[in-house]
C-alpha positions in Angstrom: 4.5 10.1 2.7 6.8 12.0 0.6 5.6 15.3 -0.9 6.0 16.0 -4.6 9.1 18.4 -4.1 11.0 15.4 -2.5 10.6 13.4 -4.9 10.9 14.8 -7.9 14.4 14.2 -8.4 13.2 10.5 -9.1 12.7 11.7 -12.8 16.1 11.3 -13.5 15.6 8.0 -13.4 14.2 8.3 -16.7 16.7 10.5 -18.7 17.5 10.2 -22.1 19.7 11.7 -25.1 16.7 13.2 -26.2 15.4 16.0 -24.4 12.1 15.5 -25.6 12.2 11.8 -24.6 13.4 13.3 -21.3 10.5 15.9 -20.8 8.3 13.5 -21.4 9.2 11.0 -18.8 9.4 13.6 -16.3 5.7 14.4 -16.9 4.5 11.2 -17.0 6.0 10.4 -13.2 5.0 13.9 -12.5 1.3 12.2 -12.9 2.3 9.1 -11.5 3.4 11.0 -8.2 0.1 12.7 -8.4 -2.0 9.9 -7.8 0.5 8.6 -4.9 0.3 11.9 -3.2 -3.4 11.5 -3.4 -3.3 7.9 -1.1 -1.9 10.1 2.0 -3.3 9.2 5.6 -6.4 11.1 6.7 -5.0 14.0 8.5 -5.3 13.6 12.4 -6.5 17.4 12.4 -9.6 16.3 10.2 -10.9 13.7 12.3 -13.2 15.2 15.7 -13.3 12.2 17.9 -16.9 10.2 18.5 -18.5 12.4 16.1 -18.8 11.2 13.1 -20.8 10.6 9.4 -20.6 7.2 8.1 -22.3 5.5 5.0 -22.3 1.8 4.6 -22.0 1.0 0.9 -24.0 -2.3 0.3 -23.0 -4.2 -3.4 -26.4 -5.2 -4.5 -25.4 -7.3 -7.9 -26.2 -10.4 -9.0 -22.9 -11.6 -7.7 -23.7 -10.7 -4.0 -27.1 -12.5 -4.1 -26.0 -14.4 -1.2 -24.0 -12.2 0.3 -26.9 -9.6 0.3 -28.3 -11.1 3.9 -24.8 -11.0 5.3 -23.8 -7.4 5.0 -27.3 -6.3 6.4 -27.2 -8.5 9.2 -23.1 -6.8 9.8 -24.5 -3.2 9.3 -27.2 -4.0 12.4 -24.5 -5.5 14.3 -22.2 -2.0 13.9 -25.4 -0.1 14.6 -25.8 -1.5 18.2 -22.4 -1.2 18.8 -21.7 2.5 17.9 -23.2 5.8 19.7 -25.5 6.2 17.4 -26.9 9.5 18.7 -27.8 13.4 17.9 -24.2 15.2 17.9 -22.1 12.0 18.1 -22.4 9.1 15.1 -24.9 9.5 12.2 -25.4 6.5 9.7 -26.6 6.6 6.3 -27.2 3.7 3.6 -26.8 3.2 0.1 -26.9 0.2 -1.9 -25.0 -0.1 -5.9 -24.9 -2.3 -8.9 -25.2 -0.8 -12.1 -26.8 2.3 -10.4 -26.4 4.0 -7.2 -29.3 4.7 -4.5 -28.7 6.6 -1.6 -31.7 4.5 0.9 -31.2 6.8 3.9 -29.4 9.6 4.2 -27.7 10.6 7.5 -29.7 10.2 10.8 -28.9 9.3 14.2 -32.5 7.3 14.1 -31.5 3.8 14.9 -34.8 2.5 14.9 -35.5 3.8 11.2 -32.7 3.0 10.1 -32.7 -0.8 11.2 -36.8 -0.7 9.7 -35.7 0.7 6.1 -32.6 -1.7 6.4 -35.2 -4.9 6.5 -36.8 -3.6 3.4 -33.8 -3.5 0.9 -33.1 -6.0 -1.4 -30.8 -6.8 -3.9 -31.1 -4.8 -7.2 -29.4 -7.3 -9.4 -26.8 -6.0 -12.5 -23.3 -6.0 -12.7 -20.7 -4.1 -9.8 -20.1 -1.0 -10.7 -18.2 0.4 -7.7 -16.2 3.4 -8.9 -19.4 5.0 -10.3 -21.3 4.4 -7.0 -18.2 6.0 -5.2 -18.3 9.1 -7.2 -21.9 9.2 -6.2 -21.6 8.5 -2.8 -19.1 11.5 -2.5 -21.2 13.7 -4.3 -25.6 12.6 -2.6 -23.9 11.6 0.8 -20.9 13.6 2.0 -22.2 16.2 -0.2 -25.6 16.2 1.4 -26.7 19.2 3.7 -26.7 16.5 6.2 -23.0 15.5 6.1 -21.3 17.0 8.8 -18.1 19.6 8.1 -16.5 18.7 11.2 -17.7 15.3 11.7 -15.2 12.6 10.9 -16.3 10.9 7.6 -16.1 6.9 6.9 -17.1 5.1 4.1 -17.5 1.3 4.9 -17.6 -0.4 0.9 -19.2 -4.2 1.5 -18.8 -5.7 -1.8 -17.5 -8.9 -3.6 -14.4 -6.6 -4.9 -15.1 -7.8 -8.8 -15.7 -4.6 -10.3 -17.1 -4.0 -14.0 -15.3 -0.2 -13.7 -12.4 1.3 -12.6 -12.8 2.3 -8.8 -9.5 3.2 -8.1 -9.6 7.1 -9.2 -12.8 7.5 -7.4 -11.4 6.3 -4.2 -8.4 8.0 -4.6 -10.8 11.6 -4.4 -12.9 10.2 -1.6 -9.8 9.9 0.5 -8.3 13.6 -0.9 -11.4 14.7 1.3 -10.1 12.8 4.4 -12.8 10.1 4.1 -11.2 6.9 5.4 -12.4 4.0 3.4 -13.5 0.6 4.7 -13.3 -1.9 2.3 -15.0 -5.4 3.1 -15.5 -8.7 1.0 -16.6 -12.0 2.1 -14.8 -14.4 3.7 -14.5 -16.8 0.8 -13.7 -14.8 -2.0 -10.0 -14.2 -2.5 -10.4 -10.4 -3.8 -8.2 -8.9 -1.2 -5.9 -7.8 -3.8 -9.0 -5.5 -5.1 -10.1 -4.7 -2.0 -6.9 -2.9 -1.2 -7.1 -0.5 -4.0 -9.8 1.1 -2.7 -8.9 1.2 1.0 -7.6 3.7 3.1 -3.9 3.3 4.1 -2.7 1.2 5.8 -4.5 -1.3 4.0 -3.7 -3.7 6.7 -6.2 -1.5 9.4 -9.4 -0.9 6.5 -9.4 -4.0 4.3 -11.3 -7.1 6.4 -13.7 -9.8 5.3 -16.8 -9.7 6.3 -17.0 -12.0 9.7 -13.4 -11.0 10.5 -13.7 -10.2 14.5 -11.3 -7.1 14.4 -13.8 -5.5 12.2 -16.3 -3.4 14.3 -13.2 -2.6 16.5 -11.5 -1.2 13.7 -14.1 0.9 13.1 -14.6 2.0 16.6 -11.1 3.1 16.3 -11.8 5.2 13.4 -14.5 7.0 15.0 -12.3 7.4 17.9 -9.5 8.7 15.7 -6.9 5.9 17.4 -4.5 5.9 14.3 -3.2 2.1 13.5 0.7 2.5 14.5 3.5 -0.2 13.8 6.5 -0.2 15.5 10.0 -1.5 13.8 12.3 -0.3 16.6 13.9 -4.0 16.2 15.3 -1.9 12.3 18.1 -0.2 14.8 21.0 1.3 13.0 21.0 -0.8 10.0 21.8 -0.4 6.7 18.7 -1.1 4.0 20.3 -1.3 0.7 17.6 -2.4 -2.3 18.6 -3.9 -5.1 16.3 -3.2 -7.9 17.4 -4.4 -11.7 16.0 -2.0 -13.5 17.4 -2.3 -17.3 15.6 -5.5 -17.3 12.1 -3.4 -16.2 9.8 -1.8 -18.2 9.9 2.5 -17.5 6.7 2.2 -15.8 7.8 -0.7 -13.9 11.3 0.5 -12.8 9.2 3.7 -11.3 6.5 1.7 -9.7 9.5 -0.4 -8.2 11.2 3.3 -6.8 7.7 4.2 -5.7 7.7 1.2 -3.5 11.4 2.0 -2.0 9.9 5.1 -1.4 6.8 5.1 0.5 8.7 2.1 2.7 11.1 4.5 3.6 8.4 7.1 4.6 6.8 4.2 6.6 9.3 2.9 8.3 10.2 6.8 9.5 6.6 6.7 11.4 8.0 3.0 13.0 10.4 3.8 15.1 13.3 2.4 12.9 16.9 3.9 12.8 18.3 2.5 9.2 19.9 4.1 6.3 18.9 3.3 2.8 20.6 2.8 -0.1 19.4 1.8 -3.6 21.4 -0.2 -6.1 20.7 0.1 -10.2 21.7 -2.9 -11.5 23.9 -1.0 -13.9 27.4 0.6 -14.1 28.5 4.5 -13.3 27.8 6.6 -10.1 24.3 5.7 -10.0 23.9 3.7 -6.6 23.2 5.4 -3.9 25.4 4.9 -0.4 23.4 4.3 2.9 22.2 7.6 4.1 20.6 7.9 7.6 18.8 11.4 5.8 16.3 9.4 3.6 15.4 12.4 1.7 18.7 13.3 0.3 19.9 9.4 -0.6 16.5 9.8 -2.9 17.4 13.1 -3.9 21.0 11.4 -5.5 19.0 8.8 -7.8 19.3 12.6 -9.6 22.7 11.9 -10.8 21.0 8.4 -12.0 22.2 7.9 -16.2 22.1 4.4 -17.9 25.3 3.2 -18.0 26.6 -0.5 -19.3 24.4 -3.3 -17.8 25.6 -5.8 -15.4 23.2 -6.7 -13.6 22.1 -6.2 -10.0 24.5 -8.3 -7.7 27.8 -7.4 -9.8 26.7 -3.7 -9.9 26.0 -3.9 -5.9 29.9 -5.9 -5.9 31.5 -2.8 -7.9 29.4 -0.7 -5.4 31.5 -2.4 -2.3 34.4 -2.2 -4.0 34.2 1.3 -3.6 34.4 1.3 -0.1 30.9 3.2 0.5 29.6 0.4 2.8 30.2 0.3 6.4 31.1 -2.9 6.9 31.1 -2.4 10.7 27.4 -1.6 11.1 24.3 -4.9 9.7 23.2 -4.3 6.1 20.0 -5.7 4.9 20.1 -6.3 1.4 16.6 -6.5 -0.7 16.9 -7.8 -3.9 13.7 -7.1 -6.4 13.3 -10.1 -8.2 10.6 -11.4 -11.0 10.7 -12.9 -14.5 12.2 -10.5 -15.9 15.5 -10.3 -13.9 18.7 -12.5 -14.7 18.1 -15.6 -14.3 17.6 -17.2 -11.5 20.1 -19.8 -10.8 22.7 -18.1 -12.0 21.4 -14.9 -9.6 21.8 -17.9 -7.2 25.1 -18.9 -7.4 25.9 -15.3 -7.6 24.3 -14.6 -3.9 25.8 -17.8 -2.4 29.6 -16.2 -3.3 28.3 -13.4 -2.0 27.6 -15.1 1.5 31.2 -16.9 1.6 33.0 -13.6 1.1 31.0 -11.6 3.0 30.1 -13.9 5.7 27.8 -12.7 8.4 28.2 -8.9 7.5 24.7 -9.0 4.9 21.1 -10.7 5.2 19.2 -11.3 2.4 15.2 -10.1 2.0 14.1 -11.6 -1.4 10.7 -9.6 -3.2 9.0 -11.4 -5.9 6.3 -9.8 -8.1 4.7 -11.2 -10.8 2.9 -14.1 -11.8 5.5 -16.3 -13.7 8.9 -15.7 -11.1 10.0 -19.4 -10.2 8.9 -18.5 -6.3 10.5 -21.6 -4.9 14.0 -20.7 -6.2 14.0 -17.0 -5.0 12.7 -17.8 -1.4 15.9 -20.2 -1.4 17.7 -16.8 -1.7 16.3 -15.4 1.4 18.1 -15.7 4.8 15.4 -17.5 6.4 11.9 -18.4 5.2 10.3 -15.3 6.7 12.8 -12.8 5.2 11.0 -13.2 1.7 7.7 -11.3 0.2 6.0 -11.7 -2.8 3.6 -9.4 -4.7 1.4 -10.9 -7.0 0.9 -8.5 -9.7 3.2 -5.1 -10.8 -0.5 -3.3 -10.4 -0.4 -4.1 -6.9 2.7 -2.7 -6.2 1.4 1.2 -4.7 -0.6 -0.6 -2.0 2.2 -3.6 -0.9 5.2 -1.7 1.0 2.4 -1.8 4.0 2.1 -5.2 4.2 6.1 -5.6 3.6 7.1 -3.0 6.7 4.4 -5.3 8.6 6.4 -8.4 8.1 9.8 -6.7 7.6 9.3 -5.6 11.1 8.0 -8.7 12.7 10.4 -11.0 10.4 13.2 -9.1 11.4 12.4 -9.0 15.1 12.6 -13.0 15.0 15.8 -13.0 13.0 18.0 -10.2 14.9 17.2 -11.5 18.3 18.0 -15.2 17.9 21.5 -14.0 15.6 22.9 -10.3 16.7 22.7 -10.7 20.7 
């Protein structure tokens, strides 16, 4: 992940004539970065491998009533499967709904803690999951059981509909390199939730409850194997996004240049070889040339000012124009698109002249957000079917670039080899 310093220049984005208007946007994504920098990977030197402290978290609301039985019967399962022993794994157990209570603090007593297990039951009330993360942090990884060298896990088993805000709560659980497993059930389509208030990537801690990969996961965790995605198929290829951003709120445009951001520190851990570019949407010496030095073609969006609006593909047209593309080496172009954007037949017909000219030198990767974007038209944008993502809501947008590298790397593998042998 970038650090703060890297990424500061990405205020510019939000200058104004007013130098008050200006100060203020800079402190405002001076927060925003904040809470990013706060989602970083648990540290490699924190975690001590097979010795670790983990709490299971069990949602005990009226809304789990049936799920109650099902998340005890899944805590067993992980307690004969672990080394549950003096020194190595100890287990505690807390159950939340409108309150929390910690059942059984930390112990490496498997027997006592499978007989206190069969005596919870559900407490009833509403889900109240940031306040029973605060409270884990503080009565279980605060207790003078917890472990300062053991590698701490928090494994959350909960329907996801929370009647607070868990998101900040999570975000300081993690600050103190505790990885955070969050579960839901199988039938209950929360995973959007459930990502908020997992550990990255979201694709190795977020699971339903009777997925198989599960207890594995969590052996891994214990073990300190670190999930790893490789993208070697990205080899010397240009990514240039297209992001429209006159037509996006502020808070949007940033949340959108978050995203490129935190892909671009991904896909650095992958194995890829690609230079990125960004594109404005709007006239002047604002895009940004592909740059194999990731760091300084994000340190340029400095120079950013808003300039006469065109719109995305005519801006990115000017932008070739210029000669700043190297037409020799593959260029992936992603195009940002939701209901906000031009619209969409005419962005259209705009990218199919941009095929005939240019034919065979781009590929097209659409990303939809939103719950209005006509997501039939835009995948019809996209090279091929799998070259298009879509994120259901802006909110989601901090915990989605995982899941996009994922199938970036595995759509792109499929495309490259069957049409650049």
């Amino acid at each position: 992940m970038f650090c703060l310093l890297h990424l500061a220049p990405l205020t510019a984005l939000l200058v104004s004539s007013k130098a008050e208007s200006t100060m203020r946007n800079i402190v405002m994504l001076a927060a925003l970065l904040a809470s990013v920098a706060a989602y970083d990977r648990t540290d490699a030197s924190k975690c001590t491998k097979d010795k670790a402290d983990i709490f299971f978290l069990l949602d005990s609301s009226d809304s789990t009533s049936q799920l109650f039985a099902k998340q005890k019967i899944f805590v067993n399962k992980v307690l004969d499967s672990l080394e549950v022993e003096y020194g190595k794994v100890h287990i505690g157990i807390a159950t939340f709904s409108d309150s929390f209570f910690l059942n059984v603090d930390l112990t490496y007593d498997v027997s006592y803690l499978k007989m206190y297990l069969g005596h919870i039951y559900p407490m009833g009330g509403s889900t109240k999951i940031g306040s029973a993360l605060k409270s884990l942090q503080a009565d279980g990884f605060g207790s003078h059981r917890a472990r300062r060298t053991a590698t701490k896990i928090a494994i959350v088993l909960t329907d996801g509909q929370s009647s607070d805000d868990p998101i900040a709560a999570a975000k300081t659980l993690m600050a103190k390199n505790v990885k955070v497993f969050a579960v839901g059930d199988t039938y209950m389509n929360n995973q959007a939730d459930l990502r908020m208030i997992a550990s990255r990537p979201t694709s190795y801690y977020v699971f339903n409850l009777d997925s198989h990969d599960l207890i594995g996961s969590i052996k891994n965790a214990v073990q300190c194997v670190s999930p790893k995605t490789d993208c070697s198929v990205l080899h010397n290829i240009n990514l240039q996004f297209l992001i429209d951003t006159p037509s996006y709120s502020q808070k949007t445009s940033l949340k959108l240049i978050n995203f490129v951001a935190e892909t671009s520190a991904m896909l650095k851990e992958t194995n890829a070889e690609f230079a990125l570019g960004v594109n404005f949407g709007v006239m002047g010496h604002q895009d940004i040339a592909p740059n194999y030095h990731t760091q300084l073609a994000l340190k340029n969006i400095s120079s950013f000012r808003f300039y006469k609006q065109v719109g995305m593909i005519d801006s990115f047209l000017s932008f070739l124009a210029k000669g700043r593309l190297d037409r020799n080496q593959r260029t992936l172009l992603i195009i940002f698109i939701d209901e906000s954007a031009e619209p969409l037949k005419e962005l259209r017909d705009k990218i199919e002249r941009l095929k005939l000219k240019y034919r065979g030198l781009f590929s097209f990767f659409i990303i939809t957000f939103g719950p209005s974007v006509n997501r039939h038209v835009a995948r019809s944008m996209a090279s091929n079917l799998s070259f298009y993502f879509h994120i259901p809501d802006v909110r989601y947008m901090e915990v989605s670039h995982e899941d996009f590298v994922k199938l970036l790397c595995g759509s792109s593998a499929s495309y490259y080899n069957k049409n650049f042998k």
